[in-house]
C-alpha positions in Angstrom: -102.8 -52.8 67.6 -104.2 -52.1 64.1 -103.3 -48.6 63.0 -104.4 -46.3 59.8 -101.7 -44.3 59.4 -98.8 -46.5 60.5 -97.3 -49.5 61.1 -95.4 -50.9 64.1 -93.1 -53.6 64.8 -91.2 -55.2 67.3 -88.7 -57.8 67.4 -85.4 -58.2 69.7 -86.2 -55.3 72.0 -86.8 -52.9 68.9 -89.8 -51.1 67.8 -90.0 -49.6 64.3 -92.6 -47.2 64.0 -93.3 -46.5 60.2 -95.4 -43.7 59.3 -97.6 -45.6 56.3 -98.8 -42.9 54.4 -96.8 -43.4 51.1 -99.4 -42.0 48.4 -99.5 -38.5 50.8 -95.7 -38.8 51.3 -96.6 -39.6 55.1 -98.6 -36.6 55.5 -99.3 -35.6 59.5 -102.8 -35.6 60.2 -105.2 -36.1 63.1 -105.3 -39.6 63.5 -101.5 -39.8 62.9 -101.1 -38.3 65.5 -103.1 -39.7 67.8 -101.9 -43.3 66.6 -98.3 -42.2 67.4 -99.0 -41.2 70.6 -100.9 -44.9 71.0 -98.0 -46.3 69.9 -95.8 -44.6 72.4 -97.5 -45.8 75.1 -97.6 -49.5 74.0 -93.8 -48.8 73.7 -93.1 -47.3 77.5 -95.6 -49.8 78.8 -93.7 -52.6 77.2 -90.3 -53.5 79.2 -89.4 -55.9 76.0 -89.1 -52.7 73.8 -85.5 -51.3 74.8 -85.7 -48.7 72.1 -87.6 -47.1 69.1 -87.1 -46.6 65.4 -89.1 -44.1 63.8 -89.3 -44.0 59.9 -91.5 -43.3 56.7 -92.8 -45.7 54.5 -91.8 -44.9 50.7 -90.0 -42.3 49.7 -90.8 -39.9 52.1 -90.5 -39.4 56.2 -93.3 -37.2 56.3 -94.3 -34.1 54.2 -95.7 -32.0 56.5 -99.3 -31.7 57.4 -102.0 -32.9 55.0 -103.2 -30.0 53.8 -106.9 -31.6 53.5 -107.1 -32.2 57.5 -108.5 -29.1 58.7 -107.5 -30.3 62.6 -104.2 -31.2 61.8 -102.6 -28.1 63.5 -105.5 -27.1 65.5 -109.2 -27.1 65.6 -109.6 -24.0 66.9 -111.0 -20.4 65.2 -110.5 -18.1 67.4 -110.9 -14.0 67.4 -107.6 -13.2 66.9 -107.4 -10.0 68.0 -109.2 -10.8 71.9 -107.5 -10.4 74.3 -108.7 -12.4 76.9 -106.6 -15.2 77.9 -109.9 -17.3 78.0 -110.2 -17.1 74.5 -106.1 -18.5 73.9 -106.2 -20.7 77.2 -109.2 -23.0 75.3 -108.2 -26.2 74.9 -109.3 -26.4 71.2 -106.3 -23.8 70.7 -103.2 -26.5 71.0 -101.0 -27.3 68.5 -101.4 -30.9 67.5 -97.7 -31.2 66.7 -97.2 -29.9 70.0 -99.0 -32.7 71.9 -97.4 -35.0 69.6 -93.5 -33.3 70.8 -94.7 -33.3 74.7 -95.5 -36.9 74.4 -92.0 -37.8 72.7 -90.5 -35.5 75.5 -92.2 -38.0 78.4 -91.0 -40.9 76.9 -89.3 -43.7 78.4 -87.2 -45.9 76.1 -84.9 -43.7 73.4 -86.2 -42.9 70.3 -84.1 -43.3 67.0 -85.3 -41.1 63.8 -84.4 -42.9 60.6 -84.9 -40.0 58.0 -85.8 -41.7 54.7 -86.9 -39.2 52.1 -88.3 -35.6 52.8 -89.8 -33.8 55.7 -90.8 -30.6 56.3 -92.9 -28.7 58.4 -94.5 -31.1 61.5 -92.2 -34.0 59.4 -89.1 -31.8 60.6 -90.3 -30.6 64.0 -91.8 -34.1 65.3 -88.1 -35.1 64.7 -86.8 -33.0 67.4 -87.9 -34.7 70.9 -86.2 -37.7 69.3 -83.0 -38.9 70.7 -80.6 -39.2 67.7 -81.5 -38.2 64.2 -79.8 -39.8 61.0 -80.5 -39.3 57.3 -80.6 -41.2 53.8 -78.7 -39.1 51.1 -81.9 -38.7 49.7 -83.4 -36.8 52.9 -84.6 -33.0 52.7 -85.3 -30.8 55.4 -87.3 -27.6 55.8 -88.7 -25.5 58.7 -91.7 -23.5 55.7 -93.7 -22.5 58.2 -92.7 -17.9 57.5 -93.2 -19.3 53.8 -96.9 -20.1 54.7 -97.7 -17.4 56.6 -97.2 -19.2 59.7 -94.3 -19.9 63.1 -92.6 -22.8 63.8 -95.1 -25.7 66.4 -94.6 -28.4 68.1 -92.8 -26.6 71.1 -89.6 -26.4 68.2 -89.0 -22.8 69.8 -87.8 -25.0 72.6 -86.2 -27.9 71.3 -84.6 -26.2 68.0 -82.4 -24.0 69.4 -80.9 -26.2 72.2 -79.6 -29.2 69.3 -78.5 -26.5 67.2 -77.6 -23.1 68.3 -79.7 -20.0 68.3 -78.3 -18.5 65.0 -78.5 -22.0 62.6 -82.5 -22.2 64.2 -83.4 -18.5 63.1 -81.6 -18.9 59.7 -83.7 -22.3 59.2 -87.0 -20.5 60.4 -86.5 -17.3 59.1 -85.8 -18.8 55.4 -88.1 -21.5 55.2 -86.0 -23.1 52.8 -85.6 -26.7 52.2 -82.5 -28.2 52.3 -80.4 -31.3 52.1 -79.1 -33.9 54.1 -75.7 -32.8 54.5 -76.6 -29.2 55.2 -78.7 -30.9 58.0 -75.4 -32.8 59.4 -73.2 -29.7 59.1 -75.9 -27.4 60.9 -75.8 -30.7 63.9 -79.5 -31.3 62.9 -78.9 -35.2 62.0 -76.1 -37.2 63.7 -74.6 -39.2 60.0 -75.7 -39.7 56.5 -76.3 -43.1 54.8 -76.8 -44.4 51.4 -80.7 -45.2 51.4 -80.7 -49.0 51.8 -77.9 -48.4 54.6 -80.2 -46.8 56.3 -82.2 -48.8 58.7 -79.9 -50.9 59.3 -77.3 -48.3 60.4 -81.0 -47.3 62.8 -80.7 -50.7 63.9 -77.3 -50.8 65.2 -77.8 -48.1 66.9 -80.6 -49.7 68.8 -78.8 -52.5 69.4 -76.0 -51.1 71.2 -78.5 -50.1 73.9 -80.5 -52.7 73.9 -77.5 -55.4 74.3 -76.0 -53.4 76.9 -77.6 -50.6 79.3 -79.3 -50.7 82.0 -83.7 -50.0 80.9 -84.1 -47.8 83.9 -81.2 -46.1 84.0 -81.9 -45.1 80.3 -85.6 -44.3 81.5 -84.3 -41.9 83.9 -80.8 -40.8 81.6 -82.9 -39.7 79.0 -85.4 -37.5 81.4 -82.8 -36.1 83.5 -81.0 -35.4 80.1 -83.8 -33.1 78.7 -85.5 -31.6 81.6 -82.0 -30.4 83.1 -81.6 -28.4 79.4 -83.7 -25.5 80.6 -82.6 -25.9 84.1 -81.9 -22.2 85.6 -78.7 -23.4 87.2 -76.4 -26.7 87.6 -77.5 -27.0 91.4 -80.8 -28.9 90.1 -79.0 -31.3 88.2 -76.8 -31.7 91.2 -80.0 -32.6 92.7 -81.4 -35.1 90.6 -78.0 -36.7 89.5 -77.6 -37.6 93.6 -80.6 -38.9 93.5 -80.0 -41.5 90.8 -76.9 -42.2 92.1 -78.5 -42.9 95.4 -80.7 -45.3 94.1 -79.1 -46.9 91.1 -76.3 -48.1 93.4 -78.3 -49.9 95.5 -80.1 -51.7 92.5 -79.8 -55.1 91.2 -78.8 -53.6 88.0 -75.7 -51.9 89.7 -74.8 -55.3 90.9 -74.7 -57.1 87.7 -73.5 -54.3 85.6 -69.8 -54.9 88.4 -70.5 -58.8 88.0 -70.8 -58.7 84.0 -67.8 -56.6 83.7 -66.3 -58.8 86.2 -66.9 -61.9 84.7 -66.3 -60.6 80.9 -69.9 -61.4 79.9 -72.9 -59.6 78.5 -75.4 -57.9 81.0 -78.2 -59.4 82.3 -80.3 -56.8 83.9 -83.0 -57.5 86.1 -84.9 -54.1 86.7 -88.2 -53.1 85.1 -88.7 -49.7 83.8 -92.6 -50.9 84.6 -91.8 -51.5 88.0 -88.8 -50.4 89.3 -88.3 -46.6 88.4 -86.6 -44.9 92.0 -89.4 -43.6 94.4 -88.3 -40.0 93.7 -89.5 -40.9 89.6 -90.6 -38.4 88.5 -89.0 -35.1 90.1 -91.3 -32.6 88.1 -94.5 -31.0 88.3 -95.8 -31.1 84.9 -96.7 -27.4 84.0 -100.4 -26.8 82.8 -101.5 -25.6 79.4 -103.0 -22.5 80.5 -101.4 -19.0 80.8 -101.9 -16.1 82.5 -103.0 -12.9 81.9 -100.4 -10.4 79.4 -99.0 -8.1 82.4 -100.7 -5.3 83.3 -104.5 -7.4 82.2 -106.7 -8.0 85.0 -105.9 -12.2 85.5 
């Protein structure tokens, strides 16, 4: 696919995604990301990609939103001071960097952050539904949304707290400030630091490791049972779903050759599909809707 805001490519079971927006510092707009969403789903549909890389081109990762897309955030205008839950149910109202997040959340193959240069705002928060998170030395990090007179999107409220604790989230959020890579590893925001051109290829590794030797579906369903079980009321539904793997992953062709391979002290040769082999009980959710209801005590 042609993109104008990004670049993809994929070679040996690895997809890097590079936001290509250098003149704007990668600035998030509209189309960005609706192209990284297009992009995602040429990923999941695609059993040859085994993993993603997600990075900026020049010397930014992405700057936050361009502040000359009026849509970026949202399109909608509404009276803020109705309160009828028509008026916040429209669909006009959602976050763009929130679609952007669900959609990272629903993906299939893991997703590697390669953290180049600065981000800040939607550049920070669009980092969070990702699977692992490293930094250059020259990265910066800042959650400014109180320091524009607006809260933290793309469902952060969620995922924030769970990578790093309640108290290091609120600190971030309620500052605003911008900070550095090492702060970020300290705080468990990034998982290493590299010198700038040991960067990608320290991304790369990464992606190789699972790409040379796991199991596609089982990292499919690993990396959903992974983050849906982290707001699960009680351990009894992971129970649940962990049996249900177990169930069916045992009885797979990729259960038999992972015992071969080990076996036979060779590499892997899996044979199931993520496109068509994902257990009958795949997936185990109800996706929840975007409306809400009625503030208690309103007529619903």
């Amino acid at each position: 696919m042609t993109y104008q805001t990004l670049t993809t490519h994929t070679a040996d079971g690895i997809m890097v995604l590079t936001l290509n927006r250098p003149d704007r510092l990668n600035a998030f707009t509209l189309v960005m990301m609706q192209e990284m969403i297009a992009a995602l789903d040429v990923a999941d549909a695609d059993d040859d990609v085994r993993a993603i890389i997600v990075t900026g081109a020049g010397r930014g990762f992405c700057a936050g939103v361009d502040l000359d897309d009026p849509d970026a955030f949202t399109s909608a205008r509404p009276d803020m001071t109705s309160t009828d839950p028509a008026v916040w149910n429209d669909p006009a109202n959602r976050d763009m960097g929130g679609v952007l997040a669900l959609r990272l959340f629903n993906c299939l193959k893991p997703v590697i952050a390669a953290v180049n240069g600065p981000a800040v705002g939607i550049g920070m928060t669009m980092q969070l539904p990702m699977d692992i998170r490293i930094a250059s030395t020259s990265a910066r990090f800042g959650f400014v949304f109180a320091r524009r007179g607006i809260v933290p999107e793309a469902a952060s409220s969620w995922f924030l707290p769970r990578l790093v604790g309640m108290s290091q989230a609120l600190e971030w959020c309620y500052s605003g400030r911008v900070f550095g890579a090492n702060e970020a590893l300290a705080g468990g925001l990034v998982r290493s630091v590299h010198e700038p051109q040991d960067l990608l290829a320290e991304a790369h590794r990464i992606a190789r490791e699972i790409a040379d030797n796991t199991a596609p579906v089982s990292i499919a369903l690993t990396r959903q049972m992974m983050w849906r079980m982290a707001g699960a009321a009680h351990p009894m539904e992971a129970h649940q779903i962990d049996s249900r793997g177990i169930a069916a992953r045992s009885g797979s062709g990729d259960a038999a050759e992972g015992v071969a391979s080990f076996m036979e002290k060779r590499a892997p040769v899996f044979p199931d599909k993520v496109s068509t082999d994902m257990p009958g009980f795949f997936p185990w959710w109800d996706e929840p809707e975007w409306e809400m209801a009625a503030r208690k005590g309103e007529p619903k």
